[in-house]
One Martini backbone bead per residue (centre of mass of N, CA, C, O) as a GRO file, in nm:
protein
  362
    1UNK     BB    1  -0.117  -2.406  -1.658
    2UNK     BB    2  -0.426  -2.475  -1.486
    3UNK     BB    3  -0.661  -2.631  -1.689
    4UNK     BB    4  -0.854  -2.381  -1.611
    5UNK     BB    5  -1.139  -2.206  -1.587
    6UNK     BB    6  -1.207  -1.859  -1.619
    7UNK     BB    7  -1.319  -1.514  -1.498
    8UNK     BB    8  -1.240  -1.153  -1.619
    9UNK     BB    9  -1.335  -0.874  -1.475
   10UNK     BB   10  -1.378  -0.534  -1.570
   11UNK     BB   11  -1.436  -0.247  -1.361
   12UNK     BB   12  -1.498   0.107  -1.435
   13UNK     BB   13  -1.791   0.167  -1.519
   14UNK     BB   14  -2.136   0.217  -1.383
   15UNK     BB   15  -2.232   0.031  -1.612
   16UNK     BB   16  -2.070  -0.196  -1.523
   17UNK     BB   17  -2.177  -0.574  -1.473
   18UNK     BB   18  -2.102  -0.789  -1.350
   19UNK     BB   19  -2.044  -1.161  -1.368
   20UNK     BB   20  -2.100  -1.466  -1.337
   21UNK     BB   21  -1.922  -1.787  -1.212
   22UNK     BB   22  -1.995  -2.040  -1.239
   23UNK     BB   23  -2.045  -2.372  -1.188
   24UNK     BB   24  -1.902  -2.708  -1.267
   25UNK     BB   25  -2.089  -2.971  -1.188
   26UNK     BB   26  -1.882  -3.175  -1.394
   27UNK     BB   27  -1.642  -3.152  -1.138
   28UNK     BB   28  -1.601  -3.384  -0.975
   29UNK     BB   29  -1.624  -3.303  -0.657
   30UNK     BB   30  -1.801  -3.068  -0.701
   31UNK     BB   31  -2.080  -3.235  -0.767
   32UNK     BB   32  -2.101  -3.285  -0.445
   33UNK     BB   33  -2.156  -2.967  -0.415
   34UNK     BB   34  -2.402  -2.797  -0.351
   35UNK     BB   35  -2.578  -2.454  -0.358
   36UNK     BB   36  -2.623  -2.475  -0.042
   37UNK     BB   37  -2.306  -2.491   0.030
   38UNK     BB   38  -2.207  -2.237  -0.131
   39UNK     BB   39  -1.938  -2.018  -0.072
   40UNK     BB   40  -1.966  -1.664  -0.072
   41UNK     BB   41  -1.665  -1.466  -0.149
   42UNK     BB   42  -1.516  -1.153  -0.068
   43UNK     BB   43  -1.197  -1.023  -0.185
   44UNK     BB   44  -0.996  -0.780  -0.086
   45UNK     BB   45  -0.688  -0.692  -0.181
   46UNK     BB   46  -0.631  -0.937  -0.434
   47UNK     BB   47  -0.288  -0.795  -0.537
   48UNK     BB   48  -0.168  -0.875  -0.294
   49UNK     BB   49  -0.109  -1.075  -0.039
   50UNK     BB   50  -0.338  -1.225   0.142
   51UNK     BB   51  -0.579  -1.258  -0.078
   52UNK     BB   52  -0.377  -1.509  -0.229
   53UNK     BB   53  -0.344  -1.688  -0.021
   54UNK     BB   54  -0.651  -1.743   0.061
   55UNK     BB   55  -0.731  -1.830  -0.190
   56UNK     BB   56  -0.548  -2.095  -0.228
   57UNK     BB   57  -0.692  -2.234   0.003
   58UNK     BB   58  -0.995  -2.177  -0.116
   59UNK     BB   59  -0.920  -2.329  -0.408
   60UNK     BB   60  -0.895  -2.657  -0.239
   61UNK     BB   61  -1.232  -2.613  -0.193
   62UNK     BB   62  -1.570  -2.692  -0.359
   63UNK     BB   63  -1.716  -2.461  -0.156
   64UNK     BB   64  -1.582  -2.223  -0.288
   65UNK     BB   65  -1.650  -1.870  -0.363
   66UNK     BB   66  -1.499  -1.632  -0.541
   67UNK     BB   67  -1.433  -1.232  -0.530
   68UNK     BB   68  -1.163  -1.060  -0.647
   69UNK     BB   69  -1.051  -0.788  -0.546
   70UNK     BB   70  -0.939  -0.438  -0.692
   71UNK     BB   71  -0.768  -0.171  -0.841
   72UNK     BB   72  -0.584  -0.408  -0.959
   73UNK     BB   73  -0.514  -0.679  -1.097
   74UNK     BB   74  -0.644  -0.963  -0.989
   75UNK     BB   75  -0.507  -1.298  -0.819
   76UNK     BB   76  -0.441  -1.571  -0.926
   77UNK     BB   77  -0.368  -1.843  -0.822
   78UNK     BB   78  -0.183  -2.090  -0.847
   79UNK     BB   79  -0.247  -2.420  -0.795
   80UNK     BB   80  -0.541  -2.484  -0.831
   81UNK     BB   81  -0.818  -2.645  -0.811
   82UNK     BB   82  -1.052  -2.433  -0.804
   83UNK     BB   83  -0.997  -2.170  -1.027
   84UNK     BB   84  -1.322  -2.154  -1.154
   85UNK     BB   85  -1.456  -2.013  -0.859
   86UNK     BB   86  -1.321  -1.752  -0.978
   87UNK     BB   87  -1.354  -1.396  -0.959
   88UNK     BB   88  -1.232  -1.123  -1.154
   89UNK     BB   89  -1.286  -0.757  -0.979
   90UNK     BB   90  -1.188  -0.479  -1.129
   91UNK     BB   91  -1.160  -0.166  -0.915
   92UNK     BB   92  -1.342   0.083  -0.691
   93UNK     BB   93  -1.386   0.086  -0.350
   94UNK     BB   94  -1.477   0.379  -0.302
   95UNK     BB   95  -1.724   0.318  -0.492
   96UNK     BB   96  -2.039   0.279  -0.528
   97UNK     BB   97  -2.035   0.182  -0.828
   98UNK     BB   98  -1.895  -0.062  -0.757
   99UNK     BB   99  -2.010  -0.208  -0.530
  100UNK     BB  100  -2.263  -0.287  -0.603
  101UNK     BB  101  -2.210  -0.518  -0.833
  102UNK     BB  102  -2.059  -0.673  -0.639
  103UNK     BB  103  -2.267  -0.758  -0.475
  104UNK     BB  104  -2.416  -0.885  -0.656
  105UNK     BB  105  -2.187  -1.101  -0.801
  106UNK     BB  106  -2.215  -1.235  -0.465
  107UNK     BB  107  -2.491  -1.378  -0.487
  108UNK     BB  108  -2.479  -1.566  -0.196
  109UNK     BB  109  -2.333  -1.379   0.104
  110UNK     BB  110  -2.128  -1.516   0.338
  111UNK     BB  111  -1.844  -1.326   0.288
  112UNK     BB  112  -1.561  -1.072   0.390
  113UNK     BB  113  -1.245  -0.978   0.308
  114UNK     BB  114  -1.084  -0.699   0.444
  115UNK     BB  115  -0.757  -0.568   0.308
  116UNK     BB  116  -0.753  -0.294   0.195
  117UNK     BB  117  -0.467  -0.068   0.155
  118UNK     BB  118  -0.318   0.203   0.341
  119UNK     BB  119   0.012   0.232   0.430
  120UNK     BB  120   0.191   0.366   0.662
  121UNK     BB  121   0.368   0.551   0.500
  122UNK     BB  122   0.132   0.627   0.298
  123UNK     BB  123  -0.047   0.759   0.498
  124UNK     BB  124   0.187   0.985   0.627
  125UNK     BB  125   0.183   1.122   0.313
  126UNK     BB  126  -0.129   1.064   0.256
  127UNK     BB  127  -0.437   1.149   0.441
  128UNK     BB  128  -0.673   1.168   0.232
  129UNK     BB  129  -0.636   0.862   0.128
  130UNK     BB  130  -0.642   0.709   0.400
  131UNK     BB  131  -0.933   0.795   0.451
  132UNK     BB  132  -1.048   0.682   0.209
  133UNK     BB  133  -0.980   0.409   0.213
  134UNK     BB  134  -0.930   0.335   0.552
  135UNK     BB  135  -1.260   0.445   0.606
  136UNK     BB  136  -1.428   0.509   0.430
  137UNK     BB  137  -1.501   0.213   0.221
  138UNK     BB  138  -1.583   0.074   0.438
  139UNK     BB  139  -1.869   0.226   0.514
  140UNK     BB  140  -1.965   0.208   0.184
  141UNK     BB  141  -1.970  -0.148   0.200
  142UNK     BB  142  -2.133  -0.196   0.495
  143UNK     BB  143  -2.366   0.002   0.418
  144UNK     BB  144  -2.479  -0.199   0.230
  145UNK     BB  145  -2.431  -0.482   0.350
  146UNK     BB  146  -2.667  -0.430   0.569
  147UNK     BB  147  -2.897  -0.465   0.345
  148UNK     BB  148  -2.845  -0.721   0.176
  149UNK     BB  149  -2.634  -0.860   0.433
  150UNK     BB  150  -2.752  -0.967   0.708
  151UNK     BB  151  -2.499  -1.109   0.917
  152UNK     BB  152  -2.275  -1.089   0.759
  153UNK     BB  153  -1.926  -1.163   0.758
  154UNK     BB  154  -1.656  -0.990   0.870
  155UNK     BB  155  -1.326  -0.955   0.809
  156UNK     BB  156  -1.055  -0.772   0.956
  157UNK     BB  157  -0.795  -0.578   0.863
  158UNK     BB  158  -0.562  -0.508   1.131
  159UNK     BB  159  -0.356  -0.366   1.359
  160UNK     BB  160  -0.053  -0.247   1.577
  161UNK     BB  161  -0.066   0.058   1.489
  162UNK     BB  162  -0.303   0.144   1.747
  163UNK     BB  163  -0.027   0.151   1.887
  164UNK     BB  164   0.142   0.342   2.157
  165UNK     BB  165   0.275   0.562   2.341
  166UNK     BB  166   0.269   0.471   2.623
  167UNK     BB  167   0.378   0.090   2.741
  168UNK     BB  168   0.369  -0.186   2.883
  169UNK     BB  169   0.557  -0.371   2.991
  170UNK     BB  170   0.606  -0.617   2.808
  171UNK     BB  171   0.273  -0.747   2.738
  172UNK     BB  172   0.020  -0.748   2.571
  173UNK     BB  173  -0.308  -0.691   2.566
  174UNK     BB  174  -0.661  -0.723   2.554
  175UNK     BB  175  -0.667  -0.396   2.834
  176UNK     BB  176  -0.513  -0.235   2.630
  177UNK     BB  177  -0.507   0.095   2.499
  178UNK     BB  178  -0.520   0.245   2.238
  179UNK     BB  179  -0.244   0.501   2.091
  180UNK     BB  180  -0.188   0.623   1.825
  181UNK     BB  181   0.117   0.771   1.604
  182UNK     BB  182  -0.088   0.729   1.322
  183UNK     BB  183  -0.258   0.761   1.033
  184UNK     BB  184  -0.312   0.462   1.026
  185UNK     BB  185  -0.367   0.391   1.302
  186UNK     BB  186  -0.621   0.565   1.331
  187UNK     BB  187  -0.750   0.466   1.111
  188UNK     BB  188  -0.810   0.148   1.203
  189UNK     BB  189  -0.920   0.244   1.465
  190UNK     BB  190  -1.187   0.344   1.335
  191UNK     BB  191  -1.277   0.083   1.200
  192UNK     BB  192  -1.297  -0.056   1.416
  193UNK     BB  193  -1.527   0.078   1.567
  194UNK     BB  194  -1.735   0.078   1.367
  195UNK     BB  195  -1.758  -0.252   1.315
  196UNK     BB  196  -1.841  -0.298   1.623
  197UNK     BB  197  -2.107  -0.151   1.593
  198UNK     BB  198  -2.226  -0.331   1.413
  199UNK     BB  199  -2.215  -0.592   1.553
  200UNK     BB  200  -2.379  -0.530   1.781
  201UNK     BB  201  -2.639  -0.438   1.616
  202UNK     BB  202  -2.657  -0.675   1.394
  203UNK     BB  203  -2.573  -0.612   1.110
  204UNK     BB  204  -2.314  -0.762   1.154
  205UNK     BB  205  -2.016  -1.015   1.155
  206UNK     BB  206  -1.750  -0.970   1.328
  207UNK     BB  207  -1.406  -0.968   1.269
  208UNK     BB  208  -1.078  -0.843   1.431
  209UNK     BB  209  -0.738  -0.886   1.243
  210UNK     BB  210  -0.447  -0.824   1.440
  211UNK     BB  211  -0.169  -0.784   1.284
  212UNK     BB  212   0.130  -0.825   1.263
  213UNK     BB  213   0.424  -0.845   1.098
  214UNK     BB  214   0.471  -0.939   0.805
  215UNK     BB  215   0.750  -1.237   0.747
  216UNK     BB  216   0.823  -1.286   0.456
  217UNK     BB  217   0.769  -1.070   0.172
  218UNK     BB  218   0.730  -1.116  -0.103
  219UNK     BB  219   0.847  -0.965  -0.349
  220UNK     BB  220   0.810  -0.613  -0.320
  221UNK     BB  221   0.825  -0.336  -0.191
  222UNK     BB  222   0.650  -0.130   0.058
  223UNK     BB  223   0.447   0.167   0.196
  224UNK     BB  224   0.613   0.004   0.491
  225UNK     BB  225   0.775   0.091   0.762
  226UNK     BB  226   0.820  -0.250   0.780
  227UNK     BB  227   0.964  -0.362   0.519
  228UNK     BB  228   1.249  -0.462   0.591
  229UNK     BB  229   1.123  -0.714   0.775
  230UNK     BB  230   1.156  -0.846   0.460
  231UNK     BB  231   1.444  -0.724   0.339
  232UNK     BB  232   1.657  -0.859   0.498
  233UNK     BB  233   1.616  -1.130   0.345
  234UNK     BB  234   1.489  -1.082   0.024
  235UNK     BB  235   1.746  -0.912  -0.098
  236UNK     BB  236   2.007  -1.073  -0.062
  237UNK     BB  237   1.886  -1.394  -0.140
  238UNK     BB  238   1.842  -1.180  -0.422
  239UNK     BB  239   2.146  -1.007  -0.453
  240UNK     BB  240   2.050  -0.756  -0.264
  241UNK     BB  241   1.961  -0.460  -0.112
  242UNK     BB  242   1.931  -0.336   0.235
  243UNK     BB  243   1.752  -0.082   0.424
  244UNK     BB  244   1.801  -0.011   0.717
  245UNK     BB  245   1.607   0.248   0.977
  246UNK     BB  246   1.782   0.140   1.213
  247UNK     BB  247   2.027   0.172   1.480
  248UNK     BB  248   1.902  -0.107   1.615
  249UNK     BB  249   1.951  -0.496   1.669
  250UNK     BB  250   1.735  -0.472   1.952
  251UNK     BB  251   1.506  -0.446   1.774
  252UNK     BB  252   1.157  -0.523   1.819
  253UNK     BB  253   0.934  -0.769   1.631
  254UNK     BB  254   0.622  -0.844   1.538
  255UNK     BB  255   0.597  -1.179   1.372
  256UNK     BB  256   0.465  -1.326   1.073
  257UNK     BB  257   0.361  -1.525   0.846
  258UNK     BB  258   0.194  -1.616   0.578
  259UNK     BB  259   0.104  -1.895   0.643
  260UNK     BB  260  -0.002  -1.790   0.932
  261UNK     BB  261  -0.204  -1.635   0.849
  262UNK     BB  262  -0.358  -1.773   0.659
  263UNK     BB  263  -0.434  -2.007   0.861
  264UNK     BB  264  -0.612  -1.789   1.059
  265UNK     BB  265  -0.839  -1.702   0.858
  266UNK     BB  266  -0.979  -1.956   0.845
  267UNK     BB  267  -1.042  -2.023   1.117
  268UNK     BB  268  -1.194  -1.725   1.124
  269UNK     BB  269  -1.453  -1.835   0.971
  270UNK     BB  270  -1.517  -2.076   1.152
  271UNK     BB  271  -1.600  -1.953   1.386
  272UNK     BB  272  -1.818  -1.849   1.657
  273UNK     BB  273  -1.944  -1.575   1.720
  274UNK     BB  274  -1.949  -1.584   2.073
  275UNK     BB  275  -1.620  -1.606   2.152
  276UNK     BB  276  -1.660  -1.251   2.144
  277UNK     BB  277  -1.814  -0.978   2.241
  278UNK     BB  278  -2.026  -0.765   2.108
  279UNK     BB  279  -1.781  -0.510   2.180
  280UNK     BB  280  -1.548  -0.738   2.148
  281UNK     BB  281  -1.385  -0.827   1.796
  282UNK     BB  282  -1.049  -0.900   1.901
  283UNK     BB  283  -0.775  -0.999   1.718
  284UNK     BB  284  -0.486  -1.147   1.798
  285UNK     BB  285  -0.249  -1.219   1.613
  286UNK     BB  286  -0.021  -1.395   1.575
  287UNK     BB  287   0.372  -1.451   1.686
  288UNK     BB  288   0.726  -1.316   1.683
  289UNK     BB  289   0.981  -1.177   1.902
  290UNK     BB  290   1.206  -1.007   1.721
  291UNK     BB  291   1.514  -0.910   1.612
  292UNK     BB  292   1.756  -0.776   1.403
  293UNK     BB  293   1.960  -0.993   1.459
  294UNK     BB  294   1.788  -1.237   1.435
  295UNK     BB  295   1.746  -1.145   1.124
  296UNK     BB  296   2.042  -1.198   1.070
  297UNK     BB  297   2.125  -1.481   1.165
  298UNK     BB  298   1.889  -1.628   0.941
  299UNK     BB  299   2.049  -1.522   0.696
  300UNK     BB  300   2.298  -1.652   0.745
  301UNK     BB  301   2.209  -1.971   0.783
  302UNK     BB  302   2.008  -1.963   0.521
  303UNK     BB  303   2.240  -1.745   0.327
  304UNK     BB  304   2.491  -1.692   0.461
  305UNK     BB  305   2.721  -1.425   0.516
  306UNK     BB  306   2.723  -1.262   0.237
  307UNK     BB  307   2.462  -1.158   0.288
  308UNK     BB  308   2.548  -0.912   0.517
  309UNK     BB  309   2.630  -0.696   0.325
  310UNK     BB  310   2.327  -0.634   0.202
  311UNK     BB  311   2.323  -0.488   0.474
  312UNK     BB  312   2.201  -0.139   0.566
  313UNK     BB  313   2.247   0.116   0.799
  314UNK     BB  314   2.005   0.392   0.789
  315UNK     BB  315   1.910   0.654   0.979
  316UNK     BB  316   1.511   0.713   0.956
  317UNK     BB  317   1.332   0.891   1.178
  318UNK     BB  318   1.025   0.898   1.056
  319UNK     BB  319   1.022   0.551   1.093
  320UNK     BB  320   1.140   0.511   1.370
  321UNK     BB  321   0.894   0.660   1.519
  322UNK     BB  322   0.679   0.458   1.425
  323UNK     BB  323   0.833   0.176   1.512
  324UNK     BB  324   0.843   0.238   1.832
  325UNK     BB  325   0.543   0.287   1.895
  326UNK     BB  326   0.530  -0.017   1.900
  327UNK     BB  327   0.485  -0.274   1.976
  328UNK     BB  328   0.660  -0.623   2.040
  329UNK     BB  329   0.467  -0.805   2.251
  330UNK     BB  330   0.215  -1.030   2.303
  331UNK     BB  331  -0.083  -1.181   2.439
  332UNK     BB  332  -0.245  -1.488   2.322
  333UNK     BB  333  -0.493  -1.617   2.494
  334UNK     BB  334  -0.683  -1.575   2.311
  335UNK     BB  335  -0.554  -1.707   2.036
  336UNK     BB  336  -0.573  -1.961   2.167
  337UNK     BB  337  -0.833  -2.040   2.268
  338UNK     BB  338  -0.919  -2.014   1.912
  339UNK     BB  339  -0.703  -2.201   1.751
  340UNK     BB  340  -0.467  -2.077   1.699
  341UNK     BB  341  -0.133  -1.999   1.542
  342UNK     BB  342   0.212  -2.029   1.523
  343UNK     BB  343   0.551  -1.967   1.476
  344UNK     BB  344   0.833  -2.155   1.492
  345UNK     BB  345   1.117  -2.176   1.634
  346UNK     BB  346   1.386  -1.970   1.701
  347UNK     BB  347   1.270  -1.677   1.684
  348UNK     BB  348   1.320  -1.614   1.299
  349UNK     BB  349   1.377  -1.902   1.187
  350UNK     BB  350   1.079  -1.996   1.090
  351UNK     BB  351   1.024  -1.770   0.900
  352UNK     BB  352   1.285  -1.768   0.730
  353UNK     BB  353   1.257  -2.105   0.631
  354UNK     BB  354   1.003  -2.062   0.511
  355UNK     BB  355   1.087  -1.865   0.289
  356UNK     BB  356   1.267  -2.040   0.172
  357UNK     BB  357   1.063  -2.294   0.086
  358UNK     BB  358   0.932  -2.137  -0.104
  359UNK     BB  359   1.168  -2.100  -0.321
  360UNK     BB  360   1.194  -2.414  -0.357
  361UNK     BB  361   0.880  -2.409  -0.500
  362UNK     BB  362   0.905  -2.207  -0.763
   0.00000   0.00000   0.00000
């Protein structure tokens, strides 16, 4: 186990009021740090992938105090320092009735990180969904938020999917307009758009930070477009099928690594407000563009050719279509210039390379 103590809070019904979990003053390095010090940080999505990495990272520091809920119950990471930091509180962040409680029982709050969303392919099969979760639970727990704690920094997972075709050649930039070409891309850049006309106001504190496609994901298949793109990896090594739906080698997509994510996540908590104009608050994560050979490539190198045979090419044209949609590669010159970091090639090497070492740490 962890050898240390959490509490695990399951909110469900609107008369139940989370409780916090102290700070426990008299636990080594954290006795040293005071309670003016002490970060409370609410993670959405917190079942999830990102939500989970980056409490990782932020539960081997003693001054951040997490808040991690999910709509399912959410994770608290392995082999952290400060474990006790964490609270899990399980609900439904679409109701005004969890909000509401959630917010209360992360006061005084630092950030927030709103993680929480239907995926691309989830959200074109259930658009009243897609619109349910990815734009109203926003709007109604930023507008909790700009009354409760004004100024408070809310950090925003948007996508490459608000981009859309025609794209000029090249890089993208970033004073290339979205056009999304589907119901995720819009449903983003919609929640874009509002959380940035609140930063202009001075209501919260934004940055909006538009993922790569993570790759390669651990665990199971998701209900986005782009799952392939970790599933060409991860289920050979684990002695499974993978079924691409494009029949095309040289296509190509911008990833980055979940190690990568976590780390400039990091960064951008610690941003200073105005690296970035009070009307434009996207920063594009970094990333590498790879084609499907090249991680076919270095599945080869790092799991054998053994395993190219459970890469099975089976063309789906609705998954096609979005998937052309999307840009291929950015222009980093923002997120370089604020001090972010990308996954070292060539190619997906980087990328799977991680994925490998990951495994042999389990």
């Amino acid at each position: 186990g962890l050898g240390r103590k959490f509490h695990c809070f399951a909110v469900v019904f609107p008369s139940t009021t989370p409780t916090r979990t102290p700070i426990n003053e008299n636990s080594g390095e954290q006795s040293r740090v005071t309670m003016s010090e002490v970060k409370n940080i609410i993670i959405t999505g917190a079942s999830g992938l990102v939500g989970p990495l980056l409490a990782s990272r932020l539960l081997n520091s003693p001054e951040y105090r997490l808040f991690l809920t999910d709509l399912y119950p959410p994770l608290l990471p392995k082999n952290v320092t400060y474990a006790q930091n964490a609270t899990l509180l399980q609900g439904d962040i679409t109701s005004p009735a969890f909000i509401t409680p959630l917010l209360e029982a992360a006061q005084p709050l630092h950030a927030v990180f709103l993680f929480h969303g239907i995926m691309s392919a989830g959200s074109e099969a259930n658009y009243d969904l897609s619109l349910k979760v990815n734009v109203d639970s926003v709007r109604l727990l930023t507008d909790q938020l700009r009354v409760t704690n004004p100024g408070c920094r809310v950090i925003y997972a948007s996508s490459q999917a608000v981009f859309g075709q025609p794209l000029p050649p090249g890089k993208i930039t970033d004073d290339v307009l979205p056009t999304p070409e589907s119901t995720y891309g819009c449903h983003k850049l919609m929640t874009e758009t509002y959380l940035t006309s609140l930063h202009r106001k001075a209501f919260l504190d934004v940055f909006i930070a538009r993922f790569p496609t993570i790759s390669v994901r651990p665990g199971k298949p998701t209900a986005a477009a782009s799952s392939f793109l970790s599933g060409i990896i991860r289920e050979p090594m684990a002695g499974q099928e993978c079924v691409v739906p494009i029949q095309d080698r040289g296509f190509k997509s911008f990833l980055a690594s979940p190690r990568t994510i976590a780390e400039n996540l990091v960064r951008t908590l610690g941003l200073e407000s105005d690296v970035l104009p009070a009307h434009r608050r996207v920063i594009q994560f970094p990333g590498v563009s790879v084609s499907v050979q090249e991680m076919m490539d270095a599945l080869a190198k790092f799991g054998g050719e053994d395993k190219l045979r459970l890469v099975k090419e089976v063309r789906d044209e609705d998954l096609e279509r979005i998937l052309r949609s999307w840009p291929t590669d950015f222009d980093l010159s923002t997120a370089e210039r604020l001090g972010l970091v990308v996954d070292e090639g060539p190619g997906a090497e980087g990328i799977v390379g991680d994925y490998v070492r990951s495994l042999m740490e389990l």
